[in-house]
N, C-alpha and C positions, 0 to 999 in steps of 0.2 A: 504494500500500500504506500503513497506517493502521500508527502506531507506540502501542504500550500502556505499553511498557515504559520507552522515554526519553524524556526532557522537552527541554527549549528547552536544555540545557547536562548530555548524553549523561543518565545514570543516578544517579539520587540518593533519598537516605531515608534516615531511623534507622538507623544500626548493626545486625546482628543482628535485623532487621524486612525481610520481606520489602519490596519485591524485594532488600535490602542487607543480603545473607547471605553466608557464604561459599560457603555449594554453591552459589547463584546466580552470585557470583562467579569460581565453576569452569566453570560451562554457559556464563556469558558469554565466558569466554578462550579455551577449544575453538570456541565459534559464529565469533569474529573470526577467531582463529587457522585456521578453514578457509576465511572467507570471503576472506581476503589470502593462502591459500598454496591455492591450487584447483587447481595445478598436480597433486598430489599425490605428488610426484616426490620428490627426494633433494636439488634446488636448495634452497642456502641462504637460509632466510628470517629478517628480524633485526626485532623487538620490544623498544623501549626502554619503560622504563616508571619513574615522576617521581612522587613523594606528598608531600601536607604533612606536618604533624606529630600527624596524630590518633593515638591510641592503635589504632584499629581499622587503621589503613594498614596495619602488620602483618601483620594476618591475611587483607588484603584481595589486598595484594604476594604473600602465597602461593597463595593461589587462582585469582589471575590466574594467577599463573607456571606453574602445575599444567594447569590448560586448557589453557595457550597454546603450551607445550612437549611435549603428549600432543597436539597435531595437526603436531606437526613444527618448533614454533618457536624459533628460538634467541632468547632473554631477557637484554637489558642492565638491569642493576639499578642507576637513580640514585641512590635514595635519595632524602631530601626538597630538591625543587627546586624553585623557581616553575613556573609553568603554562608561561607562556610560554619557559623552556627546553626544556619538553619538543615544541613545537613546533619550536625551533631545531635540538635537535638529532636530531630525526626524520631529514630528510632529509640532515643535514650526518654521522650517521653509517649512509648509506645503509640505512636500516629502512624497512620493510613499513608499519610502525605504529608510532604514538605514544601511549601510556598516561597518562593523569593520575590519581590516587587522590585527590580532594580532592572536601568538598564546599564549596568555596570560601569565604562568608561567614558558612556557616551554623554552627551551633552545633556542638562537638566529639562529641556523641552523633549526628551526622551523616556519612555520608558519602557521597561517591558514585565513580564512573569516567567520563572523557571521553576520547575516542577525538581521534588526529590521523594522518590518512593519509599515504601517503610522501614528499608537499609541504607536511608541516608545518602543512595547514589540516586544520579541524574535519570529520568527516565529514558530508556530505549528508543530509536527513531519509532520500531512498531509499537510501543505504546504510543508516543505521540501521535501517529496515525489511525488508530481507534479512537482515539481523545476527540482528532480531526471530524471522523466520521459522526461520533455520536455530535458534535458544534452543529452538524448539516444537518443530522437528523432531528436533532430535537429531543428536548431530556422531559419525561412526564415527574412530574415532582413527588415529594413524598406526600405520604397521607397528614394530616391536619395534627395527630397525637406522636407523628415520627419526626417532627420539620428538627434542626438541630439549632444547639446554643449557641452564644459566643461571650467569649472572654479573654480579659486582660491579665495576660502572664506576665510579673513585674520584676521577676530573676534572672530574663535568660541571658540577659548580657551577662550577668554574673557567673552563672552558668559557663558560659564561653571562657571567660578571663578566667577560670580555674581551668579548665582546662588545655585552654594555649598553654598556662603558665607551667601545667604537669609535664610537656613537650621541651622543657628545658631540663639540661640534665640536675637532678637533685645535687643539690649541697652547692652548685656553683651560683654565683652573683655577679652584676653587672657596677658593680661598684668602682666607681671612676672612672666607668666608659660613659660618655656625653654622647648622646644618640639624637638627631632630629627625624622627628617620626610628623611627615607628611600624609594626613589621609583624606584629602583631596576634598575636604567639608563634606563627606559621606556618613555610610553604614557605620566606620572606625572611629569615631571622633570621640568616642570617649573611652572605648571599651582598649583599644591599642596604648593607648599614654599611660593608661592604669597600669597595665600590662611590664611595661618599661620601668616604669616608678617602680612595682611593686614588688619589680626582680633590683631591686637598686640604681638603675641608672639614672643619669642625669638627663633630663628629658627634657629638650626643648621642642615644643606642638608645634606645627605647620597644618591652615588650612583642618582646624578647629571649630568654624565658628559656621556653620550650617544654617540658611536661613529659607532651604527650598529652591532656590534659583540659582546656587552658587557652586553646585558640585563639579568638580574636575574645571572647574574656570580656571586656567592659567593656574594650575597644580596637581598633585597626583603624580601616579606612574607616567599620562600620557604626556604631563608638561612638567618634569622635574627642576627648571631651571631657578625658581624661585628656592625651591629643597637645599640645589645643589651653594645658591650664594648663600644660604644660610650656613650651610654644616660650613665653609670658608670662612665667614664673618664672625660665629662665635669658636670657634679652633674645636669642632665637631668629630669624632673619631668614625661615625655614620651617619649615613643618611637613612631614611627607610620610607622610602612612597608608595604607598598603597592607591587601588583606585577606587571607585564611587562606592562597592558593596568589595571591598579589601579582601579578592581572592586571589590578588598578582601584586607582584611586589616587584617595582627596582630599586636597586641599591647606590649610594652616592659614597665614594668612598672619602677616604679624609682631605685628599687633593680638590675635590670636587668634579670629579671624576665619572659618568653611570656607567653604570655595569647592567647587565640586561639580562633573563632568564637563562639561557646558556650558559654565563658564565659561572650563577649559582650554582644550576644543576652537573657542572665539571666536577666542582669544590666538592657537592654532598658525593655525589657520583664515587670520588677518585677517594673520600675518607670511608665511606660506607661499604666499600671493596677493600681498606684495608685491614677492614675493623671484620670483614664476613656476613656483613650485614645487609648490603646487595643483591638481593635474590636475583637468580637468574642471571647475576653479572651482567647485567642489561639497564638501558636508561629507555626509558617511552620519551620521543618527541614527537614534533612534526615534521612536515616537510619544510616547516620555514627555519628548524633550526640551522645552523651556521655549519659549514662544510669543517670549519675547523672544529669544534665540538663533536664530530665523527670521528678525525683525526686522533683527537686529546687519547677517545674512548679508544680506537681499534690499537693504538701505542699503548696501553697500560693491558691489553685483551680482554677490553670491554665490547658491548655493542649497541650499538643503536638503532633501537625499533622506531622505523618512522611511522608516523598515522596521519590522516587526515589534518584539518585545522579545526581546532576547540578541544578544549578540556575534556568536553564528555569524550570525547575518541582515541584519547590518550588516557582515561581513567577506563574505559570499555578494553581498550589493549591491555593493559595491566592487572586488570582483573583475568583476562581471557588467560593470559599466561604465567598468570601468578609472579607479576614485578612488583615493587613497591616504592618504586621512584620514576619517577615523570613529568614531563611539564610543557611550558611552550617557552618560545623566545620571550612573547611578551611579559610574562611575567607569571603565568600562574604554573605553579610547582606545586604539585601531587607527592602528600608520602601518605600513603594508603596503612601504611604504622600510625599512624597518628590522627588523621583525617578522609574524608571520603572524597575533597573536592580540593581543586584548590586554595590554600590557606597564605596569604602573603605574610601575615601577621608569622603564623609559624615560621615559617621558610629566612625572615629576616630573624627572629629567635635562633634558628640552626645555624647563620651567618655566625650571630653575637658568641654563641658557642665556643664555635672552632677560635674567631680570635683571641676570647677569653683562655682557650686549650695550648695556642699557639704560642701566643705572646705577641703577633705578627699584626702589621695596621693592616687596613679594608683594601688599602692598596696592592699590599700582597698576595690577598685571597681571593682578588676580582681580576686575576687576569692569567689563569689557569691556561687559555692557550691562544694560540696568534689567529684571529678572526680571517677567512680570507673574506675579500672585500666584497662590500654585499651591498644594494643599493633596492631599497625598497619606496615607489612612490604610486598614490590612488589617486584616483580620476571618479570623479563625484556624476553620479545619471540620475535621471529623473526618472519617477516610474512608468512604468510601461516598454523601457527603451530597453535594446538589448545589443549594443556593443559591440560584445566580444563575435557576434554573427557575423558584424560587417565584412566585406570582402577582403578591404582594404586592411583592415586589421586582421585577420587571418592570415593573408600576404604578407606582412610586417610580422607576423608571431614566425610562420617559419622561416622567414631569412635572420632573425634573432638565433634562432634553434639551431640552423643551420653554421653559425659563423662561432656560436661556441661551440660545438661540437670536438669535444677534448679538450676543453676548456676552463668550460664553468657550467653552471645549470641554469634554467629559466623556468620559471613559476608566474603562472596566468589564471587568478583565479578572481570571482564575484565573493564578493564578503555574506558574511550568511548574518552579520546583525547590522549592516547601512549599506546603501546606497552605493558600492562602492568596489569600480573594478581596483585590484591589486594588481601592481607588474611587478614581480619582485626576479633578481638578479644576481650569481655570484661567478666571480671572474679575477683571478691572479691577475688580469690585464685592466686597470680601472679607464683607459680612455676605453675600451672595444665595452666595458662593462656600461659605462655614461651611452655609451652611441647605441647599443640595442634597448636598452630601457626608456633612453628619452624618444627610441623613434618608432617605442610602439604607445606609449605614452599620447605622442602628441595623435596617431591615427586614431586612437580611443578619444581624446577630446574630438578631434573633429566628426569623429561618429556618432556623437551627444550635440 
């Protein structure tokens, strides 16, 4: 079955734009809400549900709740919590489902819903395509004495910050390490600083102060640079940027310096094989990680399993084969020891570690191997159009193809949460790597 409606990371778009309405948002709570209670009985069934801090989570948290509670559901209400709580606490407070209201990096007139089943992982494409079906078909509601509750759960950040904080190794502390911990006016913005403070360090906030319209503005993983003058400015031994709902992390080292998901997962990669901790002696990426990050791995006699792009497909790979480390470039890092999804918040805790194990600065743990040069740039479409069809860009993708061929690679893909072809490029030769990228680049604009 063929999904229309969700992308690589559940349901997402503009506010108030289809499909991210709230009557949509109603059709989709009733559609879950029966496809996890098909019982149709009077057994209790439990739906937690976790939102960053957009202005639209609001009105989204009610529409969810309205579906989801007219097929018989009863609704815990987190409030704004990272992604990756609402994984944790799916199954640890024995729920059907896990709700996320976030559109994670993307802009605050954005949002979307991601789904997590009763073990805390992402749902399957073919669930989502049942989910799809029952949206079309139509969900008959429960009876008048079945409809379900809803309530306000007022621990579960707590919840969370005990458990990130069990993810560090016991007995050790972060005492006299100065950390600027960026979390983009999101899901993290109280629950990460805690987190920092409460392992000792010296904590200066970034992109703290959430007012619904301000997430990921000019901070976060996707705009570090504010992060990165800070950890400079007050003489910072890390940075730590999380993005809207803090399931990806990049790191600023003490230079001011980013480091980017590859390069953590070298670091965990190359200590957790020497420790035997590694299963599978394998890393899950994707196809966008970095050619050198293959390298780092196949020279130590690691390996690297590529996957599609997104999280769920690199947490689907690693369940399939029983790995326990994986991630993406951009920043979300999977340890399946610890979490179900990605965790940035952990993953920069795993950093604080090793330098604390070390003795070594962020400088020395963020550059595990020589990047080959990689050039990634998007070309924004408007709906309905379809681009990558054109002729002329088709003619442009294989004379690309063709002129690295022993080269370097090329990657041509439509993003699966915006509007948004990707050309991305790696090439030892950075003029031949500029000239195939910018000249399919510009055939995609003029095909828009």
């Amino acid at each position: 079955m063929t999904r229309k409606l969700f992308g690589t990371d559940g349901v997402r778009g503009t506010a108030n734009v289809h499909p991210m309405t709230a009557e949509m948002a109603l059709r989709i709570g009733a559609a879950v809400g029966r496809y996890f209670r098909r019982d149709g009985g009077s057994t209790v069934h439990r739906v937690v549900i976790g939102k960053d801090t957009r202005l639209s989570g609001y009105m989204f948290e009610n529409a969810l709740t309205a579906g989801l509670t007219s097929t018989g559901m009863n609704v815990l209400l987190l409030g704004p919590v990272p992604t990756p709580a609402v994984g944790l606490l799916t199954p640890s407070m024995r729920a059907d489902l896990g709700v996320m209201i976030s559109a994670s990096h993307n802009p605050a007139s954005d949002n979307g819903i991601k789904f997590f089943g009763p073990d805390g992982f992402k749902l399957s494409d073919e669930a989502e395509a049942e989910i799809e079906q029952l949206i079309e078909q139509g969900v008959e509601p429960a009876k008048a004495q079945n409809i379900g509750r809803a309530k306000r759960i007022d621990d579960g950040r707590f919840r969370y910050v005990e458990r990130v904080k069990s993810t560090f190794p016991a007995g050790m502390r972060l005492d006299g390490i100065k950390v600027v911990i960026d979390c983009a006016n999101g899901a993290a913005y109280r629950a990460a600083p805690e987190v920092l403070w409460e392992l000792g360090a010296d904590v200066i906030p970034v992109g703290v102060t959430p007012d619904g319209r301000n997430i990921n503005l000019d901070c976060g993983s996707t705009k570090p640079r504010v992060a990165a003058e800070t950890v400079v400015a007050h003489g910072a031994d890390l940075g730590i940027c999380l993005d809207g709902d803090a399931d990806r992390v990049i790191l600023i080292d003490e230079k001011g310096h980013v480091a980017d998901g590859d390069q953590i997962m070298a670091l965990l990669a190359a200590r957790w094989a020497d420790e035997g901790r590694l299963k599978g002696n394998a890393l899950v990426a994707t196809v966008m990680s970095n050619l050198g990050l293959e390298r780092f791995l196949t020279a130590r006699g690691l390996r690297l399993e590529r996957t599609g792009v997104g999280d769920r497909y690199v947490v689907e790979r690693m369940r399939a084969g029983g790995f326990n480390l994986g991630g993406e470039q951009s920043g979300h890092i999977v340890m399946t020891d610890y979490a179900t999804t990605g965790d940035g918040l952990m993953a920069g805790l795993q950093f604080l570690a090793e330098m604390v194990r070390t003795g070594q600065p962020a400088s020395a743990l963020t550059g595990s191997f020589e990047k080959v040069p990689q050039l990634l740039q998007n070309v924004r479409y408007a709906e309905g159009q379809t681009p990558l069809e054109a002729a002329s860009v088709q003619k442009a993708i294989a004379a690309a193809e063709a002129a690295l061929i022993g080269k370097g690679r090329l990657l041509i893909r439509k993003s699966g949460t915006e509007p948004l072809v990707r050309v991305m490029a790696e090439c030892e030769d950075e003029a031949l790597l500029l000239q195939v990228v910018e000249g399919i680049v510009a055939e995609v604009k003029a095909a828009v």
